[in-house]
C-alpha positions, 0 to 999 in steps of 0.5 A: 126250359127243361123238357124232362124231370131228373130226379136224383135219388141216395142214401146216406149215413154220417155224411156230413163232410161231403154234403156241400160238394155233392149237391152243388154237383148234383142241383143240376137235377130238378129234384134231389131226395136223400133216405138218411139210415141213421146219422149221428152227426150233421148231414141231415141238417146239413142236407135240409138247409140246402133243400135237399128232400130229406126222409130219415128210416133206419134199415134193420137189419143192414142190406144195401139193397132194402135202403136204395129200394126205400129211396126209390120209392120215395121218387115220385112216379112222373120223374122220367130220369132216375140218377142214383148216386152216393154222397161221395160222388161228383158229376163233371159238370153240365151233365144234366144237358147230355144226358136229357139230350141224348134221352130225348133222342133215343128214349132209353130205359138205361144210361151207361156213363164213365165212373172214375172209381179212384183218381189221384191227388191231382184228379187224374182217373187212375181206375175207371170203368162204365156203370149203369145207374141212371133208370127210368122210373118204372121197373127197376128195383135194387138186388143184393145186399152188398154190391147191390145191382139195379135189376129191371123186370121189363125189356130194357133199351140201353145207351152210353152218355158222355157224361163222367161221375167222379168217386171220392171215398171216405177212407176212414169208413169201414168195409167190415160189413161187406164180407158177411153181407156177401156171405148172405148174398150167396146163400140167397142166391147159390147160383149168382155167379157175380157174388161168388166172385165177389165172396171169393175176392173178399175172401182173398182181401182177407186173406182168408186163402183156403176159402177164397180157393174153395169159391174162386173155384166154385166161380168158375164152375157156375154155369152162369159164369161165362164173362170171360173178363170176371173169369178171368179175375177169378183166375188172377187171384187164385194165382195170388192165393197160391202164390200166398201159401207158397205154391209156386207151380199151381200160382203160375197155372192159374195165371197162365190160364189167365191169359188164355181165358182173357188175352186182351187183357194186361193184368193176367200178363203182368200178374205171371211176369211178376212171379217170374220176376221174383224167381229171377226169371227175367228171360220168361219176364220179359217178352210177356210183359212185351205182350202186355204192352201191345194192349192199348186199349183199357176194358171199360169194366170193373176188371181193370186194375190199377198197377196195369196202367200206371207207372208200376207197369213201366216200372217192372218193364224197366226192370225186366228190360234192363235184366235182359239187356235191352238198356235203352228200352229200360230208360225210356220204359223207367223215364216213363214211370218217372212221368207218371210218378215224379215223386219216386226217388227209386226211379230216379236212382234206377235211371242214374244206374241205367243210363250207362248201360244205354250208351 
C-alpha cells in the first residue's frame, strides 16, 4: 500500500497523439491532473476517457509560467509529491518505488533525476542532463515565461533519485514564441542573468549575430552570472557568432576563453579545434582535440552538447589524426565513429582510405 500521495501535474495543447503513452507511464501516481490551454483536436477527450483529472483554461496572454502555476494550483494540498511533467515525456518504469522510497527516507523538498532531453531512433540518450521538477506541495511556484523555473520561497532539502524521464518531442511544434517571450522574461528581470543567456543563445539560433553579441555580452558582465559551465556556453557561442560574421581572430579569442572559463568541459575544446580544422591547421588541431578526449566524464547539466559525445567528436579525431600522421590513431578513432553511427558511408570510405596509411 502506498504511504505517500503522488500527484502528477502538466499542461497541454493540441496533444492528442502522445496521450496513450504518456499516462501509461505516468498511472504509477495516485492522481494524474492535466490544465488544457486550448486544444482544437482531441486530447481533452482523449485524457478524459482514461481518467485523466482534466480542467480546460486559456492562458491569455501565453506565459508558460502563469498556465504550470494555474496547474498547481489545481493539486490538492495533501499531495505530499508534486511531479510535473509534459506530454511528450515518459518515465522508465517503476518510478514511483524509488522515488517514494528515497522520500521517506530523506523527507526532501526536491528531487533531482536523469532527464534524457534527445535519444536516438533506437532510444540511446544522446543529450542528457539532471532536472529538478518533482516538489513537494507547499512553497513552490513556477517563474519566467519561456524556460520557466520552479522557484521555492522556503529552505529547500534536495536529493538525487535514480529514476529516468525520457523526452520525445513533437517536432512538428514551433518554438516561434520562445523569442519574444525571452525578451519579456529580460525586461522583467534585467538582472537574471540565466534569461540573458538564454535571449542571447535564442538570438544566436536566429541568427540574429549582432544582438546575440550585444547580450552574450551583457551575460558575462551580470554579477550573478558566476556558473562557470553557462559561462562558458556563453563564450562558445560568441565564438560562433563571430565565426559567422567572419571574424576569424575574435571567434578564436572567445573559444579559447572558453577553455580557460570551463577546462573540463569538451565543447570549448572541440568548438576552437573545429576552426582550426577549417583553417588547415591541423597541427593546432590535433593536441587540442587530444586534450578534449581526456574528458571522460559528461556534465550533468544542460550545458552538455551533443557533437561532444557522438561520433562527430571521433569523426574530427579521425580527421585530425590522419592530417598529423598518426594513421592507426585515425582508424581506430574513425572505427569509433563507425560504431556509433554505422550508417555513415563517409566514414566507411575514410577508413578504406586510412588503412593503408596505418600499415
Amino acid at each position: 500500500m502506498s504511504k505517500l500521495k503522488i500527484v502528477v501535474y502538466a499542461i497541454a495543447k493540441n496533444e492528442e497523439k502522445f496521450v496513450s503513452r504518456w499516462v501509461e507511464s505516468m498511472k504509477e501516481a495516485d492522481e494524474i491532473i492535466v490544465l488544457d490551454t486550448g486544444s482544437t483536436d482531441h486530447t481533452v477527450e482523449e485524457l478524459k476517457k482514461r481518467n485523466v483529472t482534466i480542467y480546460e483554461k486559456v492562458i491569455t496572454p501565453w506565459r508558460f509560467d502563469t498556465a504550470r502555476n494555474e496547474c498547481l494550483a489545481l493539486v490538492p494540498e495533501d499531495a505530499d509529491i508534486c511531479v510535473s511533467t509534459d506530454l511528450d515525456e515518459v518515465f522508465e518504469p517503476n518510478w514511483r518505488e524509488t522515488l517514494e522510497k528515497m522520500w521517506i527516507e530523506n523527507n526532501p523538498t526536491r528531487a533531482h533525476y536523469n532527464y534524457n532531453w534527445k535519444l536516438d531512433d533506437l532510444g540511446n540518450p544522446k543529450v542528457s542532463f539532471w532536472i529538478n521538477q518533482i516538489h513537494s506541495r507547499k512553497n513552490y511556484h513556477w517563474k519566467n515565461p519561456v524556460h520557466e523555473i520552479l522557484v521555492c520561497s522556503e529552505k529547500e532539502k534536495e536529493i538525487d533519485v535514480p529514476i529516468v524521464l525520457n523526452h520525445y518531442p513533437d517536432k512538428s511544434k514551433s518554438r516561434s514564441s520562445y523569442l519574444p517571450l525571452l525578451e519579456i522574461s529580460v525586461e522583467e528581470d534585467p538582472e537574471n542573468d540565466r534569461n540573458i543567456h538564454y535571449l542571447g543563445r535564442e538570438y544566436m539560433y536566429y541568427k540574429k549575430w549582432d544582438q546575440c553579441i550585444d547580450m552574450l555580452h551583457k551575460h558575462l558582465n551580470c554579477k550573478n552570472a558566476t556558473w562557470k559551465d553557462e559561462r562558458c556556453a556563453s563564450m562558445r557561442f560568441l565564438g560562433r557568432a563571430y565565426y559567422a560574421k567572419n571574424y576569424l581572430e575574435e571567434a578564436e579569442y572567445w573559444w579559447q576563453k572558453s577553455i580557460a572559463e570551463a577546462p573540463y568541459l569538451r565543447e570549448g575544446y572541440i568548438e576552437l579545434a573545429t576552426l582550426y580544422m577549417n583553417k588547415e591547421e591541423y597541427e593546432k588541431a590535433y593536441p587540442i582535440l587530444k586534450q578534449a578526449e581526456k574528458i571522460e566524464e559528461k556534465s550533468k547539466s544542460y550545458i552538455n552538447e551533443e557533437f561532444a559525445w557522438n561520433d562527430a567528436f571521433y569523426d574530427i579525431l579521425s580527421l585530425a589524426a590522419f592530417y598529423t600522421k598518426h594513421y592507426q590513431e585515425a582508424v581506430d578513432y574513425v572505427k569509433k565513429a563507425i560504431e556509433i553511427d554505422k550508417t555513415n558511408t563517409r566514414y566507411q570510405k575514410n577508413l578504406e582510405l586510412m588503412i593503408p596509411y596505418s600499415l
